[in-house]
Backbone bond lengths (Angstrom), bond angles and torsions (degrees), N, CA, C in turn:
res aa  C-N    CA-C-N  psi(-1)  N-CA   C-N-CA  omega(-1)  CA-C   N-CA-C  phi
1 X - - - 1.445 - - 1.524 108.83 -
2 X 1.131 119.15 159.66 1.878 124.90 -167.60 1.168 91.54 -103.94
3 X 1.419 90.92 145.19 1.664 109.75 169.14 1.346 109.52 -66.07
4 X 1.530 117.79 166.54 1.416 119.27 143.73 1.308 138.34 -36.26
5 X 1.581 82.24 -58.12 1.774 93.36 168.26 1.088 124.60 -59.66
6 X 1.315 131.50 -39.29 1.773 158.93 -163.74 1.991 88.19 -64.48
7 X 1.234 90.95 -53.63 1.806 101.13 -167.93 1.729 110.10 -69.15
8 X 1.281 102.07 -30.32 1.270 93.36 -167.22 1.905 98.20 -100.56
9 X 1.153 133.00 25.17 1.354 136.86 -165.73 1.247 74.69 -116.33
10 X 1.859 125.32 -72.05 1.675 123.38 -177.39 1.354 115.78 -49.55
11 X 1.118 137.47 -9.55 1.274 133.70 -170.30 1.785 97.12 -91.20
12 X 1.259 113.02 -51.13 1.735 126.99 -166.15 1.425 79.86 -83.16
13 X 1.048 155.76 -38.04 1.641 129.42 -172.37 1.722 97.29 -68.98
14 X 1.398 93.99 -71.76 1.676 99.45 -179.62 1.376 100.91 -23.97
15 X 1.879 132.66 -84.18 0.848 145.13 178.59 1.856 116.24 -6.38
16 X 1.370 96.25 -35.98 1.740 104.91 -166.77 1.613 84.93 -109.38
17 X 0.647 159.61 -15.61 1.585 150.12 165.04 1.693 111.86 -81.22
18 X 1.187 118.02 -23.33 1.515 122.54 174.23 1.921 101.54 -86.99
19 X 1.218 114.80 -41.15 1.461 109.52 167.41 1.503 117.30 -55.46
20 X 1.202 125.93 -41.91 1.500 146.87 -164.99 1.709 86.09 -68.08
21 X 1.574 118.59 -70.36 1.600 113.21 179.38 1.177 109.56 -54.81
22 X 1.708 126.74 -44.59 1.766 85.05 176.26 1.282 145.18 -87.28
23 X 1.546 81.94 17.08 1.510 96.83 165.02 1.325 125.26 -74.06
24 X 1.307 98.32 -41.76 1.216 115.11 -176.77 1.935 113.96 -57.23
25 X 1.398 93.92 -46.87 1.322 100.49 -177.12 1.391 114.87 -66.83
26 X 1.515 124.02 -44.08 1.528 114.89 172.77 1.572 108.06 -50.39
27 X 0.981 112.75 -38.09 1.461 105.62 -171.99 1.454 111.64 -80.72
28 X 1.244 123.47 15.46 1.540 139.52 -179.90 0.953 110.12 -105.51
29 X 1.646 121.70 -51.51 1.456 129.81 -174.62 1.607 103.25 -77.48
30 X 1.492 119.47 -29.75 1.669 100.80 -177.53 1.546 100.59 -93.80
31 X 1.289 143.05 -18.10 1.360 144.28 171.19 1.550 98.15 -74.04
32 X 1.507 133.46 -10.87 1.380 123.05 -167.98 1.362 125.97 48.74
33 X 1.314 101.48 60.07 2.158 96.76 -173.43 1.696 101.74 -94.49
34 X 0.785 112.20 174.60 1.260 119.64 -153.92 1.810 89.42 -94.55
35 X 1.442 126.35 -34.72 1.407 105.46 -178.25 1.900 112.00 -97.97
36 X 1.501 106.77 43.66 1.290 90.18 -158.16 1.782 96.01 -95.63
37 X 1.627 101.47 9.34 2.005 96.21 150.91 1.195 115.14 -83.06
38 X 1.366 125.04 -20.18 1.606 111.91 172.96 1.550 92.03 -75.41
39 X 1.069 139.47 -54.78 1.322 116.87 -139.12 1.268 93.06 -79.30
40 X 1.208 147.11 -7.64 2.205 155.00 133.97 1.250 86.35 -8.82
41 X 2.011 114.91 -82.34 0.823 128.63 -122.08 2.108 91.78 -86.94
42 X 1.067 101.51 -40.12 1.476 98.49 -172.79 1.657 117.98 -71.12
43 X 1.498 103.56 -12.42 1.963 125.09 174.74 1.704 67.37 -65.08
44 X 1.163 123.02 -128.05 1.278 150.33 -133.44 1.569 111.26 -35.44
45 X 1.779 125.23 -42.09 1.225 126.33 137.91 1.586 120.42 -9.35
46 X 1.063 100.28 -64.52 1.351 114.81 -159.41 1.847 113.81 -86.95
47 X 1.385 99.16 -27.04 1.686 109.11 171.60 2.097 99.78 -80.93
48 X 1.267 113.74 -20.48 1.515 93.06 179.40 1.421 99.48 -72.63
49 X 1.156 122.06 -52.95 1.296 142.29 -154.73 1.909 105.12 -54.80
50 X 1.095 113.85 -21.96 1.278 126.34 -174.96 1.367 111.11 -117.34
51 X 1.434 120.26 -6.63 1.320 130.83 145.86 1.334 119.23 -51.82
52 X 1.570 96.34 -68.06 1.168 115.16 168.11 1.514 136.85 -39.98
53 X 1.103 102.15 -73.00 1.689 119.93 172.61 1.720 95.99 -60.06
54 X 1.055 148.55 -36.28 1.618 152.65 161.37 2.004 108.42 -38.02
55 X 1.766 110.84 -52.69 1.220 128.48 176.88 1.240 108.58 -71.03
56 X 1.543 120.40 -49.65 1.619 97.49 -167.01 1.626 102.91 -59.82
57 X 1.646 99.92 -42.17 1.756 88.56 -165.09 1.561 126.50 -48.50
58 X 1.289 95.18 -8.53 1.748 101.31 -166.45 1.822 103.48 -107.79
59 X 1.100 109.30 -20.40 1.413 102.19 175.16 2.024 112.28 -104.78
60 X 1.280 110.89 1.80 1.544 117.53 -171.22 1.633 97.96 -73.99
61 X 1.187 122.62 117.68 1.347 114.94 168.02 1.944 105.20 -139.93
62 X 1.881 92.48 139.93 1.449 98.87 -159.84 1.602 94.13 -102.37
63 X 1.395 118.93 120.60 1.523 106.92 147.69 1.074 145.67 -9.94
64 X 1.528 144.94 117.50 1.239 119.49 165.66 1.711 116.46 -71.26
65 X 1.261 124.77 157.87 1.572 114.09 154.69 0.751 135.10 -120.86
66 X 1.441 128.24 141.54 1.793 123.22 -161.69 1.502 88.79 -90.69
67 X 1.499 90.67 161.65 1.453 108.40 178.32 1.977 98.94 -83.85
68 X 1.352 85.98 148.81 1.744 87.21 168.57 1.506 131.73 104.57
69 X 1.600 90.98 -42.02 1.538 124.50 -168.75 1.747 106.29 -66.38
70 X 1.198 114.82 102.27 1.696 104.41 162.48 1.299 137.34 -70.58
71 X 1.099 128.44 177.34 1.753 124.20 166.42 1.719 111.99 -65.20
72 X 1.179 80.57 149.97 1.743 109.43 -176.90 1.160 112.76 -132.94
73 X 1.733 149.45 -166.63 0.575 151.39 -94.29 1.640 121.80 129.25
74 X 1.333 133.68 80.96 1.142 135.46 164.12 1.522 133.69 -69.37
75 X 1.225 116.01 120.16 1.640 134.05 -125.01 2.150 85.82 -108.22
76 X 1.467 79.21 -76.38 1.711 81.60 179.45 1.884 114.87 -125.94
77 X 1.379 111.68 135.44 1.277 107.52 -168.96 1.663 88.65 -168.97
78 X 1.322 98.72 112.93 1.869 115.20 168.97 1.507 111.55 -87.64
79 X 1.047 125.68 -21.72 1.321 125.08 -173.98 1.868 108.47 119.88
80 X 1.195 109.85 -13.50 1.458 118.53 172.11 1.526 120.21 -72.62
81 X 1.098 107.64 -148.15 1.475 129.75 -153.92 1.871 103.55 -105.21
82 X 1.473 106.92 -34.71 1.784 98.46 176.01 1.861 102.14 -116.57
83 X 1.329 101.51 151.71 1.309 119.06 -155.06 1.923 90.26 -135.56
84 X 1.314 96.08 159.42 1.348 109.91 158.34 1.600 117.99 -153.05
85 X 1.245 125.57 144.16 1.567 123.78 -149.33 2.011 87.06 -150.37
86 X 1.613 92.64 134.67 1.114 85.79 164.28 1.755 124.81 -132.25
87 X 0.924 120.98 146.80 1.875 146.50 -164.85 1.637 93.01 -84.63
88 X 1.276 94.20 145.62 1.793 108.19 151.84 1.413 128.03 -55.84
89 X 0.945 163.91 154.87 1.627 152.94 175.92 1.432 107.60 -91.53
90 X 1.532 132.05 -8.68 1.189 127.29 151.30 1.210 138.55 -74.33
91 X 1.703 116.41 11.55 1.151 134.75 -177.02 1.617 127.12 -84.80
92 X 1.434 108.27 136.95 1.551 107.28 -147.49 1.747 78.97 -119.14
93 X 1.893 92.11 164.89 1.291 106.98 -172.13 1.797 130.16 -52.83
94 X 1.057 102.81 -24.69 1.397 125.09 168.01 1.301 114.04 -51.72
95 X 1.291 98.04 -80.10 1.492 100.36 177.41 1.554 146.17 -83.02
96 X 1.726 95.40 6.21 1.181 121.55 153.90 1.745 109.62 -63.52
97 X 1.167 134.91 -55.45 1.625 137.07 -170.67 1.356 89.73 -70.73
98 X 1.276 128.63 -31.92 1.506 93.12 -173.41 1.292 103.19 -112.01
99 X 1.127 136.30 27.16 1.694 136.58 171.25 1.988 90.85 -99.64
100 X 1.228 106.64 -33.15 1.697 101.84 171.38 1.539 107.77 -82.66
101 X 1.338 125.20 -31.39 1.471 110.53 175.45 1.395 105.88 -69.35
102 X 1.488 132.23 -38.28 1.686 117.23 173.11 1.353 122.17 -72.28
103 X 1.374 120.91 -25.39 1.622 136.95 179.62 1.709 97.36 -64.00
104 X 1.680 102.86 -35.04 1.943 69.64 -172.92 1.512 109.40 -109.25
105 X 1.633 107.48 6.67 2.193 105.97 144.40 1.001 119.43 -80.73
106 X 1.657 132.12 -13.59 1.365 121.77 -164.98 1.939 89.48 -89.66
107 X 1.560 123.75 -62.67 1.270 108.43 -174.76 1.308 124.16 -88.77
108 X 1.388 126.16 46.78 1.544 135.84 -158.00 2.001 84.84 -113.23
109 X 1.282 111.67 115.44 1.255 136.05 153.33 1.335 138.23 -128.59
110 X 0.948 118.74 165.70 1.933 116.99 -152.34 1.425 96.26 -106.00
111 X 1.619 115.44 -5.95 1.326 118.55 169.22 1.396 133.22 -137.77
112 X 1.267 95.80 56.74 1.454 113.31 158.15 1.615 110.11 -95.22
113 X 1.656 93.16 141.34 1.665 100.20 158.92 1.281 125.17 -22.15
114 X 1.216 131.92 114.85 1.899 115.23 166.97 1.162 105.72 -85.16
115 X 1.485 120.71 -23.50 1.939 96.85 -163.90 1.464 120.59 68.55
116 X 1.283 115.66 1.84 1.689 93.58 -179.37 1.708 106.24 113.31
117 X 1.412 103.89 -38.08 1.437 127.23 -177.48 1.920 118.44 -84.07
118 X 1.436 112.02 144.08 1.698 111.27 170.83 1.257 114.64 -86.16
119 X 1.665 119.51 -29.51 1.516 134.51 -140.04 1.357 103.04 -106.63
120 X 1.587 136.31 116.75 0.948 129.77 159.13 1.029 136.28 -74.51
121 X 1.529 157.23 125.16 1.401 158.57 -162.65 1.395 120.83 -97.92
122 X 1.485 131.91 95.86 1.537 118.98 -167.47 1.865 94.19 -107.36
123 X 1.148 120.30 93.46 1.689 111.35 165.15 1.491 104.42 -78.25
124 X 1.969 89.49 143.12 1.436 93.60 159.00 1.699 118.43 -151.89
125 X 1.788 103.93 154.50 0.964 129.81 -153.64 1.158 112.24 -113.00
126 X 1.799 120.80 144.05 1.774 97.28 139.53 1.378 114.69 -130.11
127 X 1.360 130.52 -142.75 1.424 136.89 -171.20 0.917 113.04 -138.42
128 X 1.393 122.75 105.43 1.730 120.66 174.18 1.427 104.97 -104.92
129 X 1.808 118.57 166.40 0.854 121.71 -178.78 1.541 104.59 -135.07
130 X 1.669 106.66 111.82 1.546 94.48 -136.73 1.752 82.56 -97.00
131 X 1.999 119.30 -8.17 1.632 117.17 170.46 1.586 105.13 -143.62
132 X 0.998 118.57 152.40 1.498 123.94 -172.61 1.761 105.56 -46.77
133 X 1.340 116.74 106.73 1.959 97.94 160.09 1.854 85.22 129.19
134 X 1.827 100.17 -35.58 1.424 95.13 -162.93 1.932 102.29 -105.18
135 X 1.854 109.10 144.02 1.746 91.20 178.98 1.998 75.53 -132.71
136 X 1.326 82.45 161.64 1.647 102.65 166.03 1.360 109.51 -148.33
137 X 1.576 101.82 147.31 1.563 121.58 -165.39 1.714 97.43 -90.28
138 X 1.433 99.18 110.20 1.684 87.40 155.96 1.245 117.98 -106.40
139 X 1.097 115.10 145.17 1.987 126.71 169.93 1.458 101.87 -91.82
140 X 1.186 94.14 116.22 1.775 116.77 -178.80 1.487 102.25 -96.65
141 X 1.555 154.33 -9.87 1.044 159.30 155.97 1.160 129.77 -179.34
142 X 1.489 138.67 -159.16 1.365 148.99 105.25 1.368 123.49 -84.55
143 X 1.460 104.99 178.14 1.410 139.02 156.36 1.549 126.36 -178.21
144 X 1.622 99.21 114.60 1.315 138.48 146.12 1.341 128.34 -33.44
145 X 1.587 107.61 111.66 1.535 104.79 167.24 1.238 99.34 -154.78
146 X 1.604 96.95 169.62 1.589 109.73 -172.68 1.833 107.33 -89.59
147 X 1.075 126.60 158.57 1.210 138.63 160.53 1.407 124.84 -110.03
148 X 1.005 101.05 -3.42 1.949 94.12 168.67 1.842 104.00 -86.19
149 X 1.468 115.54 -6.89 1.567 93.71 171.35 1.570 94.50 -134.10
150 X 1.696 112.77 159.08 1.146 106.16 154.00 1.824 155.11 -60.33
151 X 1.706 88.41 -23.59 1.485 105.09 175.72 1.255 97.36 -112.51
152 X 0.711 132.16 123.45 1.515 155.05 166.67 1.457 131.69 -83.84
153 X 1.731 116.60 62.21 1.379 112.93 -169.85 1.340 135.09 -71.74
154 X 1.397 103.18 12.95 1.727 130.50 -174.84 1.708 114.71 -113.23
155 X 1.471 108.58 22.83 1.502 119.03 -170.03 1.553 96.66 -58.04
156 X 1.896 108.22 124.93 1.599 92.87 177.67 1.878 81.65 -106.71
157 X 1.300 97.36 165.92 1.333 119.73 -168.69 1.441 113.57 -158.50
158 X 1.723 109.17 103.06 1.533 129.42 -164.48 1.525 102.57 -108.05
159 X 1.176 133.18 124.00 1.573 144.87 -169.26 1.178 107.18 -131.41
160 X 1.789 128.03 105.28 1.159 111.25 -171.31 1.545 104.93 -80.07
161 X 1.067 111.65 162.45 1.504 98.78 -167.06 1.718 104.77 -112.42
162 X 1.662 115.62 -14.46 1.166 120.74 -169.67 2.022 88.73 -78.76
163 X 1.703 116.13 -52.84 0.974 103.47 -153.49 1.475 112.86 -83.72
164 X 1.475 121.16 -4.62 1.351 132.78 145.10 1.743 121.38 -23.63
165 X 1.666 86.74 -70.56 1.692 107.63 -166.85 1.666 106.80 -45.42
166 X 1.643 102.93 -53.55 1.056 152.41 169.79 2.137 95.99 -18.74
167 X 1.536 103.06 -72.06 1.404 108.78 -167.50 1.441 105.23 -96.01
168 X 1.596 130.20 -9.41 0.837 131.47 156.65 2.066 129.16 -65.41
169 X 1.266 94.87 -24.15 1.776 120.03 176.96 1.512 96.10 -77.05
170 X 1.471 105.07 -56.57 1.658 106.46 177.81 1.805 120.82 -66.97
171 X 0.907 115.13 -7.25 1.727 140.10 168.63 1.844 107.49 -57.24
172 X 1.483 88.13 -50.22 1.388 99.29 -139.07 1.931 107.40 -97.16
């Protein structure tokens, strides 16, 4: 995948190669050359294209990733404010905090429903099967964040620790 930078270097080259054609083309249409409708058609070609390549660079934004954090899985999510995400059941305390510190950059958008509310709610769960036929949902925590900013230096982060131990005993 291209950098930002990568995009916005192709955009300013492009940019100077679409100037160069309409240069080219004025000097087509008053010399009267016979392709100076392509060179119409290849100006404007060439101005989307640097539109374009101009936009992605400015809207491309890369995740950070925490170290540690495994895959998840989002269980229930309307587009609002509470979420539910679910973990492996072999998951240890470690990488529980940071599978919730990436869970709430990976689904953190500026357009979700608020409801009335700032704070987004991501719970998460997994599924043990503590006898053949039978599963139970444990809630391994929350985490809290705001949605009026993207970085969020107020991340609250709740770990139950009983129901941790709990799927960690069943792990083992």
């Amino acid at each position: 995948m291209w950098s930002t930078e990568q995009l916005l270097a192709y955009s300013r080259w492009s940019g100077y190669l679409t100037i160069f054609v309409a240069v080219l083309m004025i000097v087509g249409w008053v010399l009267k050359w016979g392709i100076r409708f392509r060179l119409v058609g290849v100006t404007g070609f060439m101005t989307v294209l640097t539109a374009g390549l101009f936009a992605l660079s400015l809207s491309l934004y890369t995740r950070p990733t925490i170290p540690d954090a495994v895959r998840f899985s989002r269980v229930y999510d309307t587009g609002g404010v509470d979420l539910v995400v679910a973990v492996a059941p072999d998951i240890n305390e470690t990488q529980l905090a940071a599978t919730m510190e990436q869970a709430a950059l990976d689904l953190y958008s500026p357009g979700r429903l608020t409801q009335g509310t700032d704070q987004m709610t991501i719970r998460f769960r997994t599924v043990l099967h503590p006898e053949p036929g039978l599963s139970k949902l444990v809630y391994l925590g929350e985490v809290k964040r705001s949605l009026l900013s993207r970085e969020d230096p107020q991340l609250q982060i709740k770990i139950d620790q009983k129901q941790l131990a709990q799927v960690m005993a069943a792990a083992a």
